[in-house]
C-alpha positions as CSV (number, residue, x, y, z in Angstrom):
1,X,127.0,127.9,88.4
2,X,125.5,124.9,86.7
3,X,128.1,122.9,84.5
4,X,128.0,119.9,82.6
5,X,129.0,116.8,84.4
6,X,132.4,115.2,83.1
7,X,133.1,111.6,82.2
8,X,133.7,110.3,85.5
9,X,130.0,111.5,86.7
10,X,128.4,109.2,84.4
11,X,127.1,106.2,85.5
12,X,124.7,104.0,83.7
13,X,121.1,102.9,85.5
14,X,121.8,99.4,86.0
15,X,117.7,98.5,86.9
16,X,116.5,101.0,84.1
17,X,112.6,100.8,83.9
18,X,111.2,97.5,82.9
19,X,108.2,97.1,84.6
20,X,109.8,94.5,87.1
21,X,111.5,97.2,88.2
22,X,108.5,99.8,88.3
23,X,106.8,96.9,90.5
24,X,108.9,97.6,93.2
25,X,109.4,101.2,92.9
26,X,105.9,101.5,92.8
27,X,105.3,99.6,96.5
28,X,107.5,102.3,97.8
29,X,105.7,105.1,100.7
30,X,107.0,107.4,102.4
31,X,106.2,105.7,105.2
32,X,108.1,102.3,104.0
33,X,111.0,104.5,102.7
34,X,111.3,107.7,104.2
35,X,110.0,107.6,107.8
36,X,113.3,109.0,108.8
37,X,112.3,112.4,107.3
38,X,108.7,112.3,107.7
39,X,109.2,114.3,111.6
40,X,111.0,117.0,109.7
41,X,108.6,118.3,107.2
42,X,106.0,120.7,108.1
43,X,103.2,122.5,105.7
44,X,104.6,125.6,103.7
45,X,107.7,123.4,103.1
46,X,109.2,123.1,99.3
47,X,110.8,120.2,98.7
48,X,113.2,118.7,95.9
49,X,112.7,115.3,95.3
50,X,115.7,113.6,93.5
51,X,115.5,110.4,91.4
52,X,111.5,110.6,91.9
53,X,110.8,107.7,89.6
54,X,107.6,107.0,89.7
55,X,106.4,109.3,92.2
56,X,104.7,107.4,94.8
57,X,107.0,108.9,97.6
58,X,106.7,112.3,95.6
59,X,102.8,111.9,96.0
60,X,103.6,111.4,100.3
61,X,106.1,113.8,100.3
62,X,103.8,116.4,99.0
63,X,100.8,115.6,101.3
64,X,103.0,116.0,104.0
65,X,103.7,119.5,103.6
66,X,100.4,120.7,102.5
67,X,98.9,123.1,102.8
68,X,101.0,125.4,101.3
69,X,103.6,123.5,100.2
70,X,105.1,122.2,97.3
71,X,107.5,119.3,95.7
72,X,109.4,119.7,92.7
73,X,110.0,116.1,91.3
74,X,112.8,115.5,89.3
75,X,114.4,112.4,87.4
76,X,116.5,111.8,84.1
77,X,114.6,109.6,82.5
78,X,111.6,111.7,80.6
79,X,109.4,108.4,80.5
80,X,108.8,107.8,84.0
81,X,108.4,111.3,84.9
82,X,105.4,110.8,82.6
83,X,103.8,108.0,85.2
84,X,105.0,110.3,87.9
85,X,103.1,112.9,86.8
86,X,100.0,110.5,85.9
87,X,100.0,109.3,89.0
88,X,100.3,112.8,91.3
89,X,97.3,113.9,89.3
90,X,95.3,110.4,90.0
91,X,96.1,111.4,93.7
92,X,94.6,114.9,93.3
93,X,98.0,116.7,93.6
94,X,98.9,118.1,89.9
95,X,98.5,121.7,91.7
96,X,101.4,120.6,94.0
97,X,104.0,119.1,92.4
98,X,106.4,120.3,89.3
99,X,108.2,117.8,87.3
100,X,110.7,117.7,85.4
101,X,114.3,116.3,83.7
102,X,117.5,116.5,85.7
103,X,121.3,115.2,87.0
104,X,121.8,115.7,90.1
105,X,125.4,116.3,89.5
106,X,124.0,119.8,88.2
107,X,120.9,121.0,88.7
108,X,119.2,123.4,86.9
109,X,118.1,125.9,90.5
110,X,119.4,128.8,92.1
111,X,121.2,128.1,95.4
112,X,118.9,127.7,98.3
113,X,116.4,126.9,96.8
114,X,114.7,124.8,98.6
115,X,114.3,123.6,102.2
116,X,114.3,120.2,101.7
117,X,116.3,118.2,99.2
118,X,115.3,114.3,99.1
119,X,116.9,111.5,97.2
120,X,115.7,107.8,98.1
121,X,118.1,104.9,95.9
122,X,119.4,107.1,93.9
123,X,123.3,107.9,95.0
124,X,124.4,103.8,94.4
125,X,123.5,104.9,90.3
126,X,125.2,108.2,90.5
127,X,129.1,108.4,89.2
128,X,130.2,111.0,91.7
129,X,127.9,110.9,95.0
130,X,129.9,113.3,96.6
131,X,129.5,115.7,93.8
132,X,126.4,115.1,94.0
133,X,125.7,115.3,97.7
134,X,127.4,119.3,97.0
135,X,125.2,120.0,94.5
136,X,122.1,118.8,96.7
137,X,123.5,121.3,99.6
138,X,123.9,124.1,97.2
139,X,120.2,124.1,96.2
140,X,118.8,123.7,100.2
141,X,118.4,126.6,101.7
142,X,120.5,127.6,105.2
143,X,118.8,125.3,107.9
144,X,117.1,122.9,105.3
145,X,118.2,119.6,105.2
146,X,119.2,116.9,103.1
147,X,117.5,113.3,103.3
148,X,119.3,110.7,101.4
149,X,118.7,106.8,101.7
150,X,120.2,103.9,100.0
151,X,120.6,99.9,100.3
152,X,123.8,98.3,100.6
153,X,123.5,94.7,98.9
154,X,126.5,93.4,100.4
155,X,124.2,93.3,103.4
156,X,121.2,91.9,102.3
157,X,120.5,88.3,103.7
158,X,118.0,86.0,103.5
159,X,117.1,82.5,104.5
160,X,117.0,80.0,103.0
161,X,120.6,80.2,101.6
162,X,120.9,79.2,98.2
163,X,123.9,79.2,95.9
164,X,122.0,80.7,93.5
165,X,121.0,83.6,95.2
166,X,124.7,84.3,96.2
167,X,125.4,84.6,92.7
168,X,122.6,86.8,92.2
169,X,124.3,89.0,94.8
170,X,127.9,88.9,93.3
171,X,126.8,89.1,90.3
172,X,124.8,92.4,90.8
173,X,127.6,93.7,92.6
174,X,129.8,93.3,89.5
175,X,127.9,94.4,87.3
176,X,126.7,97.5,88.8
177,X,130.0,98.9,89.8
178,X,130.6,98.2,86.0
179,X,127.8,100.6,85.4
180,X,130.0,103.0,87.5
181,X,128.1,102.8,90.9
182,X,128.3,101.9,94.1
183,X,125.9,98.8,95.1
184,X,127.1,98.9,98.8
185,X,126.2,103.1,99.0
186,X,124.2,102.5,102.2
187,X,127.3,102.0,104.2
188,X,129.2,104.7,102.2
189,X,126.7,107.3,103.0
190,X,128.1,109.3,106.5
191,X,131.7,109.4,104.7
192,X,130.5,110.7,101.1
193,X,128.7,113.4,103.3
194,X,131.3,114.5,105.4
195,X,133.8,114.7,102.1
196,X,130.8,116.5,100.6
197,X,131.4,119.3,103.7
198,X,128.4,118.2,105.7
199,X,129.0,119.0,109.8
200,X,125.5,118.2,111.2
201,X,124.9,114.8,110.2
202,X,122.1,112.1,111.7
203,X,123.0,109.0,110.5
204,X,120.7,105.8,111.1
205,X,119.7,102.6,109.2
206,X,116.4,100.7,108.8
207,X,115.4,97.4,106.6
208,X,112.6,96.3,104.4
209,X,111.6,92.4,105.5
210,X,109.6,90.6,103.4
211,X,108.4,87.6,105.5
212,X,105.2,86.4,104.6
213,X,104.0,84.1,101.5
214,X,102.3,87.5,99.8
215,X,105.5,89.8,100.1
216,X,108.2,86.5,99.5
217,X,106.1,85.8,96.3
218,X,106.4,89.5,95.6
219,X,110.3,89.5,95.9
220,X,111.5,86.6,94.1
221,X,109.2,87.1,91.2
222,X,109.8,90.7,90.5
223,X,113.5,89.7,91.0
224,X,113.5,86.6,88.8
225,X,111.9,88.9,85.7
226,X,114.6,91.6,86.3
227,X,117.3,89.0,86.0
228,X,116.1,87.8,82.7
229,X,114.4,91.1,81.2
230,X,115.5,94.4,82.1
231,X,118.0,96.3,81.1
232,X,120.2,94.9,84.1
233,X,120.3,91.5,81.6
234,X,121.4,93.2,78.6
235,X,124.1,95.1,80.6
236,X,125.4,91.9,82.4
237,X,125.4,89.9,79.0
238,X,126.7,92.6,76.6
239,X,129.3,93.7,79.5
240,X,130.8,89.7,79.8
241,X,129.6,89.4,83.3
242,X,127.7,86.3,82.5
243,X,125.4,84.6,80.2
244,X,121.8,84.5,79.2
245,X,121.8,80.8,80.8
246,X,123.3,82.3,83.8
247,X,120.5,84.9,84.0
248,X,118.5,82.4,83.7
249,X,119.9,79.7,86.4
250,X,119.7,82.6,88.7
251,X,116.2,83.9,88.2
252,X,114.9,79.8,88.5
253,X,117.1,80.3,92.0
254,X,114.7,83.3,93.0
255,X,111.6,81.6,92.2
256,X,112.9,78.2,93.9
257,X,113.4,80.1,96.9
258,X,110.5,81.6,96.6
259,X,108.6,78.7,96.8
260,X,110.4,77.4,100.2
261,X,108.0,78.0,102.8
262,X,110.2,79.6,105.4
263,X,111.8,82.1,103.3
264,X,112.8,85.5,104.4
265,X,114.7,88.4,102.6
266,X,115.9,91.5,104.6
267,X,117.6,94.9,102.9
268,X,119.4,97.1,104.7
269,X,119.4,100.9,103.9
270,X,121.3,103.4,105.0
271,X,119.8,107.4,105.7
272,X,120.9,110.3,106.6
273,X,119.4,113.7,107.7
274,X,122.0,116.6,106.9
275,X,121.3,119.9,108.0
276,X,122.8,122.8,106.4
């Protein structure tokens, strides 16, 4: 039965959509962010992909298991569905993909629905991942599997140090778990799915790296406009967790680093592969 969630399953988005966020979403593959899954699809396959965003892993996903196949896209934000959809139909797949508004604490399917259930950075923003890891099993069908990945940002490291990005880094953390998330999920990931009744669990980690002066300059600047424009400023600053001039210390510290001509930046992310 689908049910509306209750106060404790609402979180707030802390990135929202600002194109500094976009930037990055949009750099995302399947191959970058979901290599871990890629060996279990197969053409004919339906898949559910949760959080899509805006749909550049949706667009893999659903070459992947074509022919035949088909992805059903979901996110709760109508406005980047729209790019989602934009973009599936620049890549020729309008045919193969369905979009549309949803929380994953209750989605709108029948139960086994589907044979794969995907959702890649989305259970840090969620209120209640374990609900929300139940309601993904409900809709995969009986030897499907669901795929979830997240980064945990107490990991992340990078060189050089810089007290400025180690504020960055507490101060995210505070303020997202503000928002009602979890910024370190990707650690949290093999317990929420064995409270969420999963048995058959593969659990493994990987890491974006961005090492050279094209993917550092990348980083730090979409990271430094975040800081100071997104919605992830206005929630920091309305919420008390610091001030515009902090924002702004903070992004200067991303683009000082970088600018340093050894810099490095590594996030880890946890996945798991959860067959029902």
């Amino acid at each position: 039965m689908n049910r509306t969630p209750d106060a404790r399953e609402t979180a707030v988005y802390t990135h929202g959509h600002h194109e500094s966020v976009l930037r990055s979403h949009r750099w995302r593959t399947a191959a970058n962010s979901a290599a871990y899954l890629i060996g279990e699809l197969r053409p004919g396959m339906h898949v559910l992909d949760v959080g899509c965003g805006p749909g550049t892993i949706t667009a893999d996903l659903a070459e992947l298991v074509a022919p035949g196949g088909r992805v059903t896209a979901v996110d709760a934000a109508s406005d980047v569905l729209a790019q989602a959809s934009a973009y599936a139909a620049e890549r020729g797949l309008s045919g193969a993909v369905d979009f549309a508004e949803a929380d994953v604490h209750a989605l709108e399917f029948p139960d086994d629905s589907f044979d794969v259930v995907h959702a890649h950075q989305v259970l840090q923003h969620v209120g209640d991942p374990v609900r929300a890891l139940r309601e993904m099993r409900r809709v995969c069908r009986p030897g499907g599997i669901v795929a979830v990945r997240d980064a945990d940002y107490a990991a992340m490291t990078w060189y050089p140090r810089t007290p400025g990005l180690e504020e960055w880094q507490s101060l995210y953390r505070r303020v997202a778990r503000a928002n009602g998330g979890e910024p370190d999920a990707g650690r949290r990931l093999l317990s929420w799915a064995r409270e969420a009744g999963f048995t058959q669990v593969e659990a493994s980690a990987t890491a974006w790296c961005y090492a050279t002066a094209e993917e550092v300059a990348w980083w730090s600047s979409l990271w430094a406009d975040r800081t100071t424009a997104s919605s992830y400023a206005s929630v920091a600053t309305s919420g008390g967790h610091t001030t515009p001039e902090g924002l702004a210390d903070i992004a200067a510290a991303w683009h000082a680093w970088g600018a340093a001509p050894d810099a490095w930046f590594s996030v880890l992310n946890g996945e798991l592969l959860c067959r029902v």
